[in-house]
C-alpha positions in Angstrom: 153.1 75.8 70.2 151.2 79.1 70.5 147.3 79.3 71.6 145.5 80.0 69.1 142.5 82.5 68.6 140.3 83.4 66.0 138.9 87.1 66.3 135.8 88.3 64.2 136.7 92.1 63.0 139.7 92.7 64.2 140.5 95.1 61.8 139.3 98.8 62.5 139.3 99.7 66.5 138.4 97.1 69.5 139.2 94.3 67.4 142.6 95.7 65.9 143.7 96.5 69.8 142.3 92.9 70.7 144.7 91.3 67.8 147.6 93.2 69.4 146.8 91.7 72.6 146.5 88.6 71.8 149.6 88.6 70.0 151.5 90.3 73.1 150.3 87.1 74.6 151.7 84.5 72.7 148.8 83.6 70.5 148.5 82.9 66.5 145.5 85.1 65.6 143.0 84.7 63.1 140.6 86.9 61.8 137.8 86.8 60.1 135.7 89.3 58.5 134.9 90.2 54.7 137.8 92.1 53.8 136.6 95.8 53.2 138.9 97.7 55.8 142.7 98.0 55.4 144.4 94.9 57.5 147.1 96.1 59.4 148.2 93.1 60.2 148.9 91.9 56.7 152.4 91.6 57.0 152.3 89.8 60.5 153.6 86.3 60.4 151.3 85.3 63.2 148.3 86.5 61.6 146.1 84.9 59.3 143.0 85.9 57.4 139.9 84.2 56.2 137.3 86.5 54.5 133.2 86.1 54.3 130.4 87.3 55.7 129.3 86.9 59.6 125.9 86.3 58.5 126.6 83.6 56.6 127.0 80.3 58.5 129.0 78.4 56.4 131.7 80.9 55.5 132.0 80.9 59.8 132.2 77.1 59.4 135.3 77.6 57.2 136.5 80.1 59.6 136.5 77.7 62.0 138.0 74.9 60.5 140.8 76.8 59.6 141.8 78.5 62.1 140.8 75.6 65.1 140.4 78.7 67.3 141.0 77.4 71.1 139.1 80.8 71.9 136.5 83.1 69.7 136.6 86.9 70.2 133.0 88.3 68.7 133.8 91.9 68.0 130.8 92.8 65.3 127.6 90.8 66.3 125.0 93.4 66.3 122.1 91.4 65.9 121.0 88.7 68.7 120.5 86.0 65.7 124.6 86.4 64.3 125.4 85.5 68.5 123.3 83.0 68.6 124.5 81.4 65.0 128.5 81.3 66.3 127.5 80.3 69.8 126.6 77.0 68.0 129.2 76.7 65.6 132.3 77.4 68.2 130.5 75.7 70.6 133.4 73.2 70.7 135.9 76.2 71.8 137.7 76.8 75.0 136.2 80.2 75.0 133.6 82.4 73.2 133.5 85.6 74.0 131.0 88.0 72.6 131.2 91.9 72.7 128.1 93.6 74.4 127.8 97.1 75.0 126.8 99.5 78.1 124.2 100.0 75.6 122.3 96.8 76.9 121.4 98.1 80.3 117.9 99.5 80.7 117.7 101.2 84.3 119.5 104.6 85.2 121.1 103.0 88.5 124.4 104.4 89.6 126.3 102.2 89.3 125.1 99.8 86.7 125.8 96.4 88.1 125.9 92.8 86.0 123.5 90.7 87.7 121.5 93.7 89.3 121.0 95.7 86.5 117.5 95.6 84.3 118.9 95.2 80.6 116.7 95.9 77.5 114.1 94.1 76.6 114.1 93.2 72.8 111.1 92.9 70.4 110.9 90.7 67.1 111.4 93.4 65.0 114.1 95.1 66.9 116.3 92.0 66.7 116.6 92.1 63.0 116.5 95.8 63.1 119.6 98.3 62.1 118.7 101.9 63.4 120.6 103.4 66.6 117.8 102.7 68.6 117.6 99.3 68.5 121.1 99.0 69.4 120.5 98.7 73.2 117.9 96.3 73.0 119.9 94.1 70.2 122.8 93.7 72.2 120.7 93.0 75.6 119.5 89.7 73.8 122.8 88.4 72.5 123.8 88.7 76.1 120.6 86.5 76.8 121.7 84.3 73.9 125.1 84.0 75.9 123.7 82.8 78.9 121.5 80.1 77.1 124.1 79.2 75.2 125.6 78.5 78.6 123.3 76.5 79.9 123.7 74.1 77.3 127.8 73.9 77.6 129.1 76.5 75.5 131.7 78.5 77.7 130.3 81.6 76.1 130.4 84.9 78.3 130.2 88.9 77.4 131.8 91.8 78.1 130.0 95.3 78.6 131.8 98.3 77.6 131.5 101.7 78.3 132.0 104.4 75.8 135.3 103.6 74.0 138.1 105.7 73.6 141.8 105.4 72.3 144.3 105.3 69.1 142.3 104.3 65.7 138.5 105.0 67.4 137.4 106.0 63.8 133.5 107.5 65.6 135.9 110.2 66.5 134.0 111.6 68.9 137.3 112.0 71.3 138.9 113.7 68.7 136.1 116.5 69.0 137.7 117.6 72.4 141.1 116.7 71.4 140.8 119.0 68.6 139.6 121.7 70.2 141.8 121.4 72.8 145.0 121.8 70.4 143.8 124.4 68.3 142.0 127.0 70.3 142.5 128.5 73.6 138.9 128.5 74.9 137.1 125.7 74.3 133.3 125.6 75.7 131.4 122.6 77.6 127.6 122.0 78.5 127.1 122.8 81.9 129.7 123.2 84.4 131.6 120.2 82.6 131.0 117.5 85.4 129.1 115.1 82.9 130.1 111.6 83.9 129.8 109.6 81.3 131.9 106.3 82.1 134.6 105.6 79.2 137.1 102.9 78.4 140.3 102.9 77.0 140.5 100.7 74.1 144.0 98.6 75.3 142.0 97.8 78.6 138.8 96.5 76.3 141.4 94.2 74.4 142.5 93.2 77.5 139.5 92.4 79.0 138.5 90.3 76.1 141.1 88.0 76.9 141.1 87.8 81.0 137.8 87.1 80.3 138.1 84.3 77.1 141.2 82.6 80.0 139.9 82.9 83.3 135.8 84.5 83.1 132.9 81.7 84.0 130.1 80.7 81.1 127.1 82.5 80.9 128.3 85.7 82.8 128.7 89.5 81.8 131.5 91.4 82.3 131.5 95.0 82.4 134.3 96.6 81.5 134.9 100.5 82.2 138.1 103.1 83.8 138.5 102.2 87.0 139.1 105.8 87.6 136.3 107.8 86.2 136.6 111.5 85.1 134.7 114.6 84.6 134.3 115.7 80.6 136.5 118.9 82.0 139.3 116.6 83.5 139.3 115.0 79.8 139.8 118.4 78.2 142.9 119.4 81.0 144.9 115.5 80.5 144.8 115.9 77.0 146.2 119.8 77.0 148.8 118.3 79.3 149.2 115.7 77.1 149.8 118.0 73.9 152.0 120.4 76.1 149.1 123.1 75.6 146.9 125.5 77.6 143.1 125.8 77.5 140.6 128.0 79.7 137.6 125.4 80.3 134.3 127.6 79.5 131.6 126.6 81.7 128.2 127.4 80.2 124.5 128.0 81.5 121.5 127.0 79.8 120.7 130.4 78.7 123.8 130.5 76.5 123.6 127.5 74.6 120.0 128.6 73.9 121.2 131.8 72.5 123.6 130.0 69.7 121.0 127.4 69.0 123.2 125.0 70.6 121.7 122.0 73.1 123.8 120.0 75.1 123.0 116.7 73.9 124.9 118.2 70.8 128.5 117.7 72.7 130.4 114.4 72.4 130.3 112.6 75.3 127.7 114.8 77.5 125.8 113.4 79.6 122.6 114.5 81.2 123.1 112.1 84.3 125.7 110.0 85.7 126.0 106.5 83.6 128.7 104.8 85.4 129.3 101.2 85.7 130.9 98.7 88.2 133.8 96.6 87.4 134.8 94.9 90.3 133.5 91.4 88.8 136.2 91.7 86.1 138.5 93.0 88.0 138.5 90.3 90.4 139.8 88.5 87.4 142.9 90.4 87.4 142.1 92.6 85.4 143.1 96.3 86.0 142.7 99.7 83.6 145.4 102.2 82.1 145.8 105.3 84.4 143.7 108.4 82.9 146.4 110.7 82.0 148.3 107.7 80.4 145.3 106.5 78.5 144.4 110.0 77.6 147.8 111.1 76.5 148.0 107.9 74.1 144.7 109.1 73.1 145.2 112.6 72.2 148.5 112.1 70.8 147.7 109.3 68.2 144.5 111.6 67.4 146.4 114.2 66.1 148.7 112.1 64.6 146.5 110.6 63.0 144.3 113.8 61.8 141.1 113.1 63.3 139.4 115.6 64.5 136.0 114.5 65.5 134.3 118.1 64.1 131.2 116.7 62.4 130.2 115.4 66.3 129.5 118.6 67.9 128.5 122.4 67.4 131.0 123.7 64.5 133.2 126.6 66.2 131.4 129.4 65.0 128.4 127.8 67.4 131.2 127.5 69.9 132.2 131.1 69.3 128.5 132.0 70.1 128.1 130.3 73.2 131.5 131.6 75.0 130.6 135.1 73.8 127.2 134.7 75.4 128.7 133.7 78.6 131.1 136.8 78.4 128.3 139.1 78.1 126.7 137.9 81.6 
């Protein structure tokens, strides 16, 4: 008889890579979310579906009676009062685990570490709040809701990830550099295109999810990030290797972004200072990541596939155009 699991989402990105791993792994799989996105697993005999809204306690109820999940995956809680709502009702569950974010932490240390880290603080009003800047703080206190759920014998834990990448990401904000990569021969970054900003391939997120819902310890935080870092320039040269192309890397200065009207915040992925984050604590688990040109090969390759091209996340071309003729004219 297969484990079973009951994954909430599991449909568009994180979640549809988490079903796929759960599956690899022997488990029936059941989602449950309201039914709006395509479900590629709708032909999957080990797949189920039950349809309503997160917000709405009974329809998770029904979920769970259905499904009589062993372990929860929470891909979409973004507010601290939907974790706190399925904390009690799988409280009865081998494992819950809820999806945080990198976005939780609130200190610029290097690394960012679980139980070092400051997170967000999180106001009344941001809880129930939907803009991008509350996002941080929301997800800080469904991790605090995780640990006090913890404390009163829910195995609930979460896992942290940093800026996801891979097949199906529909932010697209990969596919920016994988687009430019395939169709010009210059392509321009911000700065001498060192920005670290610490990514995750989606596969070893799914992963993740489930080392953690088997082996991780109630009430802790997991981050979860490459074990290999790389600069925004070593993205741009693995994924021309990956689409058997060339590219000369344009390195920029301040000056000649200014002169196209361009900022380098504007650029996907940029960074204005290292945000890296540890992982031993999960990887003491057993966990491990996918080697960077392997994950950025998948990457690139299922982006053009796929015809995602990321271009409404960065400076259109002809701003592009701008800023390398600028730096030709030094």
């Amino acid at each position: 008889m297969s484990d079973t699991a009951l994954v909430v989402g599991g449909t568009r990105f994180v979640g549809r890579h988490t079903v796929e791993e759960l599956l690899d792994h022997d488990y029936a799989v059941t989602l449950f979310n309201r039914g709006e996105s395509d479900d590629p697993f709708a032909d999957r005999a080990s797949v189920d579906a039950v349809h309503g809204d997160r917000a709405d306690r009974d329809a998770l109820e029904d979920a769970r009676d259905v499904a009589e999940p062993e372990i929860v995956i929470d891909t979409c809680a973004y507010h601290p009062g939907e974790v706190e709502t399925a904390t009690e009702v799988f409280a009865d569950a081998d494992a819950y685990v809820y999806v945080s974010s990198g976005s939780a932490y609130d200190a610029p240390d290097v690394p960012l570490r679980e139980d070092e880290t400051a997170l967000h603080d999180c106001t009344s009003e941001q809880a129930t709040d939907e803009s991008p800047e509350s996002y941080g703080p929301r997800k800080a206190e469904g991790d605090r809701v995780v640990a006090r759920a913890a404390e009163e014998g829910v195995n609930a834990m979460a896992v942290r990830p940093m800026l996801v990448y891979g097949p199906h990401d529909y932010t697209e904000r990969f596919a920016y550099w994988t687009d430019r990569v395939a169709a010009y021969d210059e392509v321009a970054v911000p700065f001498d295109g060192d920005s670290l900003l610490h990514r995750v391939y989606v596969e070893d997120v799914a992963s993740a999810l489930r080392i953690v819902a088997e082996r991780g310890e109630a009430g802790e935080a997991y981050n979860v990030a490459d074990r290999n870092t790389f600069s925004l320039s070593r993205s741009l040269e693995l994924a021309a290797d990956a689409l058997d192309t060339e590219v000369e890397i344009v390195q920029t200065g301040p000056s000649d972004l200014d002169s196209a009207g361009v900022d380098a915040t504007d650029f996907p992925l940029y960074s204005p200072e290292p945000a890296l984050a540890a992982t031993e604590k999960l990887a003491v688990l057993g966990w491990e990541s996918t080697d960077p040109a392997e994950a950025v090969a998948r990457t690139a390759r299922a982006h053009r596939e796929h015809g995602r091209d990321g271009v409404e996340n960065g400076p259109d071309r002809e701003a592009e155009e701008a800023v390398i003729e600028a730096v030709r004219e030094e």
